[in-house]
N, C-alpha and C positions, 0 to 999 in steps of 0.2 A: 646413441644418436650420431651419425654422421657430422663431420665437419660442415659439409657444407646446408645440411640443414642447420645444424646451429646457428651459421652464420646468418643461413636467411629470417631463422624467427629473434638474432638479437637484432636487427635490423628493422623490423615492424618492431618489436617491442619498442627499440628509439622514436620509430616515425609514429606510432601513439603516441607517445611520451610526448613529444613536442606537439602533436595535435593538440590535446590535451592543454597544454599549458599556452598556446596564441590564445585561445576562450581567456577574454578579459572577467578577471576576477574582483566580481564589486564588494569592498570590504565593506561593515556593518557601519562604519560610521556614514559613509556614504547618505544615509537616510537616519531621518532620527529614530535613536534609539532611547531616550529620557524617561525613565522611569520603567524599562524595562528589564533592567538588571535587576536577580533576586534569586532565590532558594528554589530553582525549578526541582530539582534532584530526581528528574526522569531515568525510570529503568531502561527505556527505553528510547533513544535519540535516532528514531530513522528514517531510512529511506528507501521508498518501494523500486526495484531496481527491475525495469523490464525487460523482459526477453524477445530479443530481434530471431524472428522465426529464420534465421540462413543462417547451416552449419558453418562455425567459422566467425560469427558475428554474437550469436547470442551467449545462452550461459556457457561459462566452462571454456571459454575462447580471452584468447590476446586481448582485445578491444575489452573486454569486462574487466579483467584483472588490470588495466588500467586505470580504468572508471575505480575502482575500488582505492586506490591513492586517493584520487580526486575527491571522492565522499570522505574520507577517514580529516584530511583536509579541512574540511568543511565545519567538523564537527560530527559526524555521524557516529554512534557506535554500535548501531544495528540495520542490517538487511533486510527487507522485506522480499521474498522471491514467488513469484508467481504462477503457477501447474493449470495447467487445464486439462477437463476432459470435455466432451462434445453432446450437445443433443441434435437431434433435426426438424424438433420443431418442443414448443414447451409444453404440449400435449403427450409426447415422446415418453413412454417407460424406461426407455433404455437410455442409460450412461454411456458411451463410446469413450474408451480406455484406447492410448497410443494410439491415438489417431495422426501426429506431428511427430514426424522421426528427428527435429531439432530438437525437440525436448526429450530427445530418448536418456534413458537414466543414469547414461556412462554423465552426460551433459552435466546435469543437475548435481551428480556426488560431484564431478569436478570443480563446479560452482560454489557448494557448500564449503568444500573442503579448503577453495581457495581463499573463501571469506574467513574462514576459523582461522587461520593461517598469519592473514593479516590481521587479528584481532577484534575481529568485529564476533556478536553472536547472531542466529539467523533467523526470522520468523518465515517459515513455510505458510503462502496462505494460496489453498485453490479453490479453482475458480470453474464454474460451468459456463461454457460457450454456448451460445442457441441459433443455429437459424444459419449456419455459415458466416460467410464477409455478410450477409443482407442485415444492418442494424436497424432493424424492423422494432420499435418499440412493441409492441404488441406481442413479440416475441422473447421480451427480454428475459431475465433469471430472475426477477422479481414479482414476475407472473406465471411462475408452474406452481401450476396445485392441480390435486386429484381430489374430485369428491367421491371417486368410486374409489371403496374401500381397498378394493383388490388390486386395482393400478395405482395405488397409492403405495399398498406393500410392496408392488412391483418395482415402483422409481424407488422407493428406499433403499430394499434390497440390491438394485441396480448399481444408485449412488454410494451404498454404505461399502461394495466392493473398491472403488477408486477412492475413498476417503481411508479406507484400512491401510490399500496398499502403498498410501501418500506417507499415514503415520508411521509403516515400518519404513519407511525410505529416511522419514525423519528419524527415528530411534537410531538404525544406524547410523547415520550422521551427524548423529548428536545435535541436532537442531532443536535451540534453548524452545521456541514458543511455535505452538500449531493450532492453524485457524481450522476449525471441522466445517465453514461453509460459512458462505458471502454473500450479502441480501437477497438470500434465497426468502423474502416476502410471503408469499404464497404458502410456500409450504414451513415456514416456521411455527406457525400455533401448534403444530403435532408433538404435545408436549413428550406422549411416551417413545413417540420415534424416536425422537431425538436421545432423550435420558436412555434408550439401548444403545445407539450409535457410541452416544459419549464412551459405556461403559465396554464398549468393545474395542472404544479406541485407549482405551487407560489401558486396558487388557495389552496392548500394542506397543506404547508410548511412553516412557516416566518424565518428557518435560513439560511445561505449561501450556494450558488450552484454553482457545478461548473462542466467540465466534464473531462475525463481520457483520451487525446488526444493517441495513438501511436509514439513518437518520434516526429519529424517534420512532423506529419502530422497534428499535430496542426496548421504551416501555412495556411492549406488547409480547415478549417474550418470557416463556416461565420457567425456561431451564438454565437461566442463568448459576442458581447455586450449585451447577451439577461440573462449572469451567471456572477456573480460576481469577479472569479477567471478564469486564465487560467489554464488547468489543463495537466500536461503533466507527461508523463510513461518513466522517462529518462532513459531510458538503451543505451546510447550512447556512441559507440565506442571512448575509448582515446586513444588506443596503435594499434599497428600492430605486436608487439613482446612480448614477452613472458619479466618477469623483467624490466619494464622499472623503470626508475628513476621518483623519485617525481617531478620534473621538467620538464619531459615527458609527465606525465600524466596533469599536471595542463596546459600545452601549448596543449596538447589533446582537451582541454575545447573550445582553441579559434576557432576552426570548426562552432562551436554552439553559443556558448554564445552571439553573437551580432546580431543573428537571434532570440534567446531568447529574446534576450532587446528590440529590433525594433518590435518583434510581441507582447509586451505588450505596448511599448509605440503608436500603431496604433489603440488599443483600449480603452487604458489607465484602464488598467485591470495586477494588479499584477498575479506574476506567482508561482504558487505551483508546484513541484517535487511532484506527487498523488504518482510515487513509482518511488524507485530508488534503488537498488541494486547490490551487488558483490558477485562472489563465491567465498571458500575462495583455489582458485586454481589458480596454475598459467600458465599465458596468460589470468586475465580472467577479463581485461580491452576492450581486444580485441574484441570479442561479447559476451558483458554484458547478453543480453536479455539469452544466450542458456541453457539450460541445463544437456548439457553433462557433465558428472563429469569424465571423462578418466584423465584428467590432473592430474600430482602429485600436492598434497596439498600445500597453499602458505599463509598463515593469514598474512604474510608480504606485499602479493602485493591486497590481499583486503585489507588491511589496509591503506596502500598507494594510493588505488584508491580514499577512502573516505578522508582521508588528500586533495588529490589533489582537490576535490571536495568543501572541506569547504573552500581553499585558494582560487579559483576560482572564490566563490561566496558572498567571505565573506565583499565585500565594493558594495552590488548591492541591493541596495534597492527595485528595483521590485520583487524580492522572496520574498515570502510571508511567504513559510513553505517549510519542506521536510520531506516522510514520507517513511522510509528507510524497507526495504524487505528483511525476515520478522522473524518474530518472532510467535513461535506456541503456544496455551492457554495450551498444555502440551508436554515440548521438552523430556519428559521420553518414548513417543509414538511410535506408529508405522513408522512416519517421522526419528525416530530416526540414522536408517542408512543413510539417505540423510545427516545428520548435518554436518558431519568433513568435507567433500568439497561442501558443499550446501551455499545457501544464507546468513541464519540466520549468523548473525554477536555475537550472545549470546554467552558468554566465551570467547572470539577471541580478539585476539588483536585489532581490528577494533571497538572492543566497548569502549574499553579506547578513541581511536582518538575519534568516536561520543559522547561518554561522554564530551571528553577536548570542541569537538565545541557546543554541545547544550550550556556548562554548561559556556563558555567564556563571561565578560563581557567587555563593552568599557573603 
């Protein structure tokens, strides 16, 4: 390495570093936390860490291994990293492999590698894109299915090639946990499909697997004893109103929660939250999953949503982990106007409450 590049990347390495630390860090007492300390003992403390599509900004770059102090900080002791491949419409057979040369593979080993490094362990979870930039509901990943048998095999076959060569990307990088697919709705009831994928991806793979159910549509899935974890996408309604009170939202929880316990205890397969997240607006306990930002801004009632959350599930030993949405490898980015009422929980009062529960002990 040249002098004077060294000098110019410890020079951003700095001007991250103080980026980084002007974000006011709201500590956990800031909001109450009473009654929320207890025995969480999660495998799993994480955070889904997103990738800014410009070489230079996303995985494997300065700005991420920054962000990676900032999570470890926090509380976190695992990464959630996110791979796409592409379809063109969700009628489509075909899987599109490297279609993004920011996510080209040099990218992703360097990300991996940097997270190990610093101590964290990794979950790899990909993800199918549909339709381009058009967020076309209609199009989504939770609506491809084939009823013709033949283009059924097709998209299998398709997908089962970018789900292989995801799992040897993890094996080599020794990446602790891999998701084999993400409320892929439609096409999950195929129960034998799947029970081959799995067993091609063991073929591939020796760490834990699991998959990225949609809500309770995890009930509706039959291959769960073929992966180690249940995996579910919790963005579940707690409120119907806009402010509710912490006691609101944690009696919110009881909708679910004993549909949660009973669907792990019929497998005997602990349960991971693969993502779960709040905007920081308010009513926005109400539908989690959306992403309208019209609402005036609330870090009070995300914050509260996730309190309500860690009291909920904090004496339930079938959770395994939870891996909270999300956080970007550079929040100086062009996401940057989404942040004040978007997900990411980074500078927000809701990072003090997930600080107080990762960091709780018994």
């Amino acid at each position: 390495m040249s002098e004077l590049l060294g000098r110019h990347q410890l020079k951003l390495t700095i001007s991250i570093l103080a980026l980084l630390a002007a974000v006011p860090f709201i500590s956990a007492s800031e909001i109450s936390q009473s009654g929320s300390k207890g025995p969480y003992n999660l495998e799993y403390k994480g955070a889904v860490l997103a990738h800014i599509h410009k070489i230079g900004n996303g995985y494997g770059s300065w700005p991420s291994k920054a962000m990676h102090s900032h999570l470890n900080g926090v509380g976190y002791d695992t990464v959630q990293l996110n791979t796409f491949a592409y379809m063109r419409g969700r009628k489509d057979t075909e899987v599109i492999i490297g279609h993004d040369p920011t996510m080209a593979k040099q990218f992703l080993v360097s990300e991996i590698e940097n997270l190990h490094r610093a101590g964290f362990k990794v979950m790899l979870k990909p993800h199918i894109w549909v339709g381009g930039h058009n967020l076309d509901s209609d199009n989504w990943r939770n609506k491809i299915d084939f009823e013709d048998p033949l283009e059924r095999k097709e998209w299998f076959s398709s997908y089962g090639k970018f789900i292989i060569s995801e799992a040897e990307l993890a094996e080599k990088t020794g990446v602790e946990i891999f998701v084999i697919g993400t409320e892929l709705v439609g096409v999950s009831k195929y129960k034998s499909e799947w029970k081959e994928l799995i067993f091609k991806v063991r073929e591939n793979y020796s760490g834990k697997l699991t998959y990225a159910a949609e809500g309770m549509n995890a009930e509706k899935i039959e291959f769960w004893d073929s992966l180690d974890y249940i995996g579910i996408d919790a963005y579940f309604p707690l409120s119907e109103k806009s402010n509710p009170t912490l006691k609101e939202l944690v009696s919110g929880w009881k909708k679910y929660e004993p549909e949660i316990k009973e669907l792990s205890g019929r497998y005997g397969k602990k349960v991971i939250f693969t993502e779960i997240g709040y905007k920081s607006v308010e009513g926005t306990a109400i539908k989690p999953w959306e992403w309208n930002n019209k609402a005036r801004v609330s870090q009070e009632e995300q914050a509260l949503a996730f309190e309500a959350t860690s009291l909920a599930f904090k004496d339930k030993p079938y959770l395994a982990g939870v891996f909270i949405w999300k956080y970007f490898t550079d929040m100086n980015s062009y996401e940057r106007g989404n942040n004040l009422k978007g997900f990411t929980p980074y500078g927000k009062k809701a990072e003090g409450v997930i600080s107080g529960w990762f960091m709780s002990r018994e």
